[in-house]
C-alpha positions in Angstrom: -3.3 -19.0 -7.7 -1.2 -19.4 -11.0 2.6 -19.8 -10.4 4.9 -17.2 -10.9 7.2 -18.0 -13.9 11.1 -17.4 -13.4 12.1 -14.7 -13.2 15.1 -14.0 -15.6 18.7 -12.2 -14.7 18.5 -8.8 -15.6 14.9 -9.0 -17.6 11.5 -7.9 -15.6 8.6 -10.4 -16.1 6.3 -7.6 -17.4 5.9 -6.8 -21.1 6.7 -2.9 -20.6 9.4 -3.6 -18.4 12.0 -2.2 -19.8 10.0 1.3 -21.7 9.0 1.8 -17.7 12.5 1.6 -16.4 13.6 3.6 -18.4 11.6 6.2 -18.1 11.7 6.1 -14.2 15.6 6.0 -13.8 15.6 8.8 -15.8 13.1 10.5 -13.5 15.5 9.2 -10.6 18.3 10.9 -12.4 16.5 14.1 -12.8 15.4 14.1 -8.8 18.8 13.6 -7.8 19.7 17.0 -8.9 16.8 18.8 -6.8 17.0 19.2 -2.9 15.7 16.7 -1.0 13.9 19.4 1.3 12.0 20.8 -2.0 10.7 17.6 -2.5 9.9 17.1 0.6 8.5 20.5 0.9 6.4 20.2 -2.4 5.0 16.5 -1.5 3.6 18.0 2.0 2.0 20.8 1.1 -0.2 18.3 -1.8 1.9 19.3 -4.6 2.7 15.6 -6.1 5.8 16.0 -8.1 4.7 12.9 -10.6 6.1 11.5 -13.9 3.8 9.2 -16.4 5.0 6.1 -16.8 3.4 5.7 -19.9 2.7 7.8 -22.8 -1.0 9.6 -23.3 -2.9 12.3 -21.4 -2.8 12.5 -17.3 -7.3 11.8 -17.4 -5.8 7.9 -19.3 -3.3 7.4 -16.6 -5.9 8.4 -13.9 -8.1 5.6 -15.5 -5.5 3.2 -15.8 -4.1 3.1 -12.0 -7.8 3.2 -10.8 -7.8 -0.6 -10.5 -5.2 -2.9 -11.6 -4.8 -6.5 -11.6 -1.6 -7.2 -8.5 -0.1 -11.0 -7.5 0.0 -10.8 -4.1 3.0 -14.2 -4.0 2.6 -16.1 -0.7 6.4 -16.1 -0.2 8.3 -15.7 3.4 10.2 -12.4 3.6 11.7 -11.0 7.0 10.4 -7.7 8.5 12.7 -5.0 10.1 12.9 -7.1 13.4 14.0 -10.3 12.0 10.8 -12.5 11.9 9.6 -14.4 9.1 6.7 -13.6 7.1 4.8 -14.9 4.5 3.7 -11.7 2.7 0.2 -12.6 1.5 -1.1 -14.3 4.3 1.1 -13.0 7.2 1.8 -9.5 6.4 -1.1 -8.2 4.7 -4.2 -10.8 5.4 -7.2 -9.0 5.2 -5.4 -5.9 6.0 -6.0 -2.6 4.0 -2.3 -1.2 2.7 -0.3 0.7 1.5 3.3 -0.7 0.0 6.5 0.9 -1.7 9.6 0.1 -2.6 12.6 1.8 -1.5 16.5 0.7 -0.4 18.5 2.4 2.7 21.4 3.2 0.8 19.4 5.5 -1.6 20.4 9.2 -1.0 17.7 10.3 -4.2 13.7 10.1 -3.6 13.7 7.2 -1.3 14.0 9.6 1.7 11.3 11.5 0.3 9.0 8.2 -0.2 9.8 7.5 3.5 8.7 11.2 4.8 5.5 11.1 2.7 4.4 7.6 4.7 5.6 9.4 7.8 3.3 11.9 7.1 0.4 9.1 6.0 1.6 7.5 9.4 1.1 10.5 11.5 -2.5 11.2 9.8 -3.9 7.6 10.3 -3.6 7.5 14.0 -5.5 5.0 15.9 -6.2 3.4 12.5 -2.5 2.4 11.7 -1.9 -1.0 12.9 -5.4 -2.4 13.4 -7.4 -2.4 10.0 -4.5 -0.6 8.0 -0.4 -0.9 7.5 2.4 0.9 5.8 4.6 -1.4 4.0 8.0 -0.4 2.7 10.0 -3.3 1.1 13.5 -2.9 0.1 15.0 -3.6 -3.6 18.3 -4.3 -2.7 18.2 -7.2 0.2 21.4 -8.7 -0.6 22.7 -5.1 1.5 19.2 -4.3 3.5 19.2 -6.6 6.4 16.4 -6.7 9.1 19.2 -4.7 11.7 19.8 -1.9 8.8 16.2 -2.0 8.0 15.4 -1.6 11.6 17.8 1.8 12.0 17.1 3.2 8.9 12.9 3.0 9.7 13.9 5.3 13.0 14.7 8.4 11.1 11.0 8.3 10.1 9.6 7.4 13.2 8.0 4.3 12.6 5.2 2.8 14.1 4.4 -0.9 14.6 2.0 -0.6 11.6 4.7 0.6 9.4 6.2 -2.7 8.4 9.6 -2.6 6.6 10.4 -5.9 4.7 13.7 -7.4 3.3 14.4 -11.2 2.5 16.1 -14.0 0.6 16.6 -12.1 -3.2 14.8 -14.5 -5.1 11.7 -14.4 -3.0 11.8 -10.6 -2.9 11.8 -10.5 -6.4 8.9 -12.8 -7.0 6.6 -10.2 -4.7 8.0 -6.8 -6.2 7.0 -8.4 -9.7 3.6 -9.4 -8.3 2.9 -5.7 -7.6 4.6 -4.4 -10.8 7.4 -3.4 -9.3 10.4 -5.9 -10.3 13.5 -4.3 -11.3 17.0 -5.7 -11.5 18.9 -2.9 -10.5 17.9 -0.7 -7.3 18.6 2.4 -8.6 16.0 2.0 -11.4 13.7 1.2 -9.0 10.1 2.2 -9.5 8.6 5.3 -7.8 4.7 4.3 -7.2 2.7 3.3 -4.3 0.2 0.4 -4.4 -3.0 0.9 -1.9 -5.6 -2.2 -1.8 -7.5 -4.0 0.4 -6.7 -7.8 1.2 -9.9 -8.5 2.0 -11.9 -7.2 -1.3 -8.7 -7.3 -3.7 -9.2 -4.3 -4.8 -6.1 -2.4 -6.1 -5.0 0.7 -7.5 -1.0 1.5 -8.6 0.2 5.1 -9.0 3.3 6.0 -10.3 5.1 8.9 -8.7 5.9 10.5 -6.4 2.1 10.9 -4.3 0.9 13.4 -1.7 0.0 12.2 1.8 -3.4 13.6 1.8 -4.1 11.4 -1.4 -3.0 7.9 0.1 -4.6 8.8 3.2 -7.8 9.4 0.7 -8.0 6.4 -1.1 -7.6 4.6 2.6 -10.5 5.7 3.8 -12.3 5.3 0.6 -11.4 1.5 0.8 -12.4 1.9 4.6 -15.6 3.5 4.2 -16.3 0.7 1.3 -16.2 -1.8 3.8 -19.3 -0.5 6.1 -20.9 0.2 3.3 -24.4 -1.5 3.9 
């Protein structure tokens, strides 16, 4: 696997860093001034209240976050209960999953984030855990330690399969930019969710803010993939 370059203060690694920040903060921006229950509301009942990242017709962006190319950086980070975990080889192995990004002190759409893989928690069941598992990993772990990681993961009722990851910065920041993700500042996070397979390395990034029922969906298309004959 190539190395990671540095990452630079204040600049993300990827070409159309900055045009995609900018674009999402100002969606963040914009989300701040609607009730967290109509979001909620809108993102349960399979009404995905999305933004395009990128300019060009929704059928392009469908094509482009079919499959996309994701660095998945062997780096320790610490989970929600204090243990340390490499992320490639400890926390997702072979494991199908689902990852976001989100930060506790966020009082915008990273409540809503959490209640959608609530709801993808509550409608995997028995498969949570064992072939499949909910990552949520924090943008701001200079403030996100495993302890505040650990409360904030019981408003949502998190199961063992729902895997809640902070760390040393640096080492953060090398995996967020393997997935896309990197950002300098928390509250221009990203909105997306990244679902893949750590067995086939098959990947697909939406930006957005995603319905349940359409995670859950491309989980069990990656599940039903595998025993294909």
């Amino acid at each position: 696997m190539a190395m990671t370059p540095p990452l630079q203060p204040g600049r993300p690694n990827h070409s159309p860093g900055d045009a995609r920040h900018r674009v999402l903060s100002g969606a963040v921006r914009r989300l701040s001034a609607i009730p967290l229950f109509a979001l909620s509301l809108a993102l349960l009942t399979g009404t995905a209240l999305a933004h395009e990242p990128h300019t060009g017709d929704r059928s392009n962006h469908r094509t482009a976050a079919s499959q996309v190319a994701v660095e998945l950086v062997d780096l320790p980070l610490v989970d929600h209960q204090g243990t340390t975990r490499r992320f490639r080889s400890e926390v997702i192995g072979d494991s199908i999953v689902a990852v976001t990004v989100v930060y506790t002190s966020c009082t915008t759409v990273c409540p809503v984030i959490s209640a959608v893989f609530q709801r993808v928690q509550a409608q995997l069941e028995e498969e949570l855990g064992e072939r499949v598992v909910l990552i949520s990993i924090s943008v701001d772990p200079a403030r996100d330690t495993p302890r505040r990681l650990a409360d904030y993961r019981q408003r949502f009722a998190a199961q063992p399969g729902w895997v809640w990851l902070t760390g040393e910065r640096g080492n953060v920041m090398r995996v967020l930019d393997g997935l896309g993700a990197y950002t300098p500042d928390p509250d221009d996070h990203p909105i997306m969710v990244v679902v893949g397979d750590g067995r086939s390395d098959q990947w697909r990034r939406d930006f957005g803010l995603q319905a349940p029922d359409d995670i859950v969906a491309r989980i069990h298309t990656l599940l039903a993939q595998r025993e294909a004959p």
